[in-house]
C-alpha positions, -999 to 999 in steps of 0.1 A, spaced: 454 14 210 475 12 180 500 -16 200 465 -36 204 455 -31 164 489 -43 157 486 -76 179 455 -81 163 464 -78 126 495 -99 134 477 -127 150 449 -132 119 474 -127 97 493 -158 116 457 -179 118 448 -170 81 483 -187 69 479 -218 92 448 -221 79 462 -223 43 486 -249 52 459 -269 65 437 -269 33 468 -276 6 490 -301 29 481 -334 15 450 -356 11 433 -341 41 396 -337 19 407 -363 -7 379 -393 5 391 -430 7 381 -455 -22 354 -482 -16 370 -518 -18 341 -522 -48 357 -490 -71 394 -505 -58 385 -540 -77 361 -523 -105 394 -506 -112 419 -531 -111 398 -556 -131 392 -530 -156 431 -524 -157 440 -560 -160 415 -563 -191 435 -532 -205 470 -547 -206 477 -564 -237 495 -589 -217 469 -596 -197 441 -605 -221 418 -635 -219 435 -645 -185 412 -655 -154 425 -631 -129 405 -633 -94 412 -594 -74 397 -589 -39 399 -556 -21 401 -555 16 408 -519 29 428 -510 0 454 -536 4 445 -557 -29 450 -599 -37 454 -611 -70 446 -650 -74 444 -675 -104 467 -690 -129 492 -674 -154 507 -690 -182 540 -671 -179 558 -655 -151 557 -622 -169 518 -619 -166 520 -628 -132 543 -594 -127 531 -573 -152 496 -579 -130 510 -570 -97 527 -539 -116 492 -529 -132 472 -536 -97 497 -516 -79 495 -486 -104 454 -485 -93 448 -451 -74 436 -461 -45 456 -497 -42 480 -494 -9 493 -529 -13 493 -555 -37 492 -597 -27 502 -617 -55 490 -649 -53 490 -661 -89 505 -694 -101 522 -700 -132 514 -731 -151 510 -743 -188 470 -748 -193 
């Protein structure tokens, strides 16, 4: 009988520290970001940058994968806006699409 009590303690004590890893390993509860809040967020970040204001930036969210359209006057605010969209929790990837032209 002792043997058996044994087994048993051994076994829950094995299930209760799965169980643990389970519940702190990762994102497992964390719940995925609408497109909207992606785009809310990015557009909000964009108007944030001091390199970035007053400049018609277009973002569109599709499954977390985000596109950046428009015009730029410099080079550096087209990269300083795929380094601020890509900085957005929730952004997995990042299409630049914005052209660089004197207005």
């Amino acid at each position: 009988m002792r043997r058996y009590g044994r087994m048993v303690l051994i076994s829950l004590g094995f299930f209760a520290m799965t169980g643990c890893q389970v519940l702190t390993g990762g994102n497992v509860f964390s719940p995925r970001l609408s497109d909207d809040t992606i785009t809310t967020s990015v557009s909000q970040a964009m108007m944030n940058n001091q390199n970035l204001i007053n400049v018609p930036i277009h973002v569109e969210t599709h499954q977390g994968n985000v596109i950046l359209s428009g015009y730029v006057k410099t080079i550096r605010q087209s990269d300083t806006a795929g380094e601020v969209a890509s900085k957005v929790h929730g952004v997995k990837t990042v299409q630049n699409n914005l052209i660089v032209r004197k207005w």
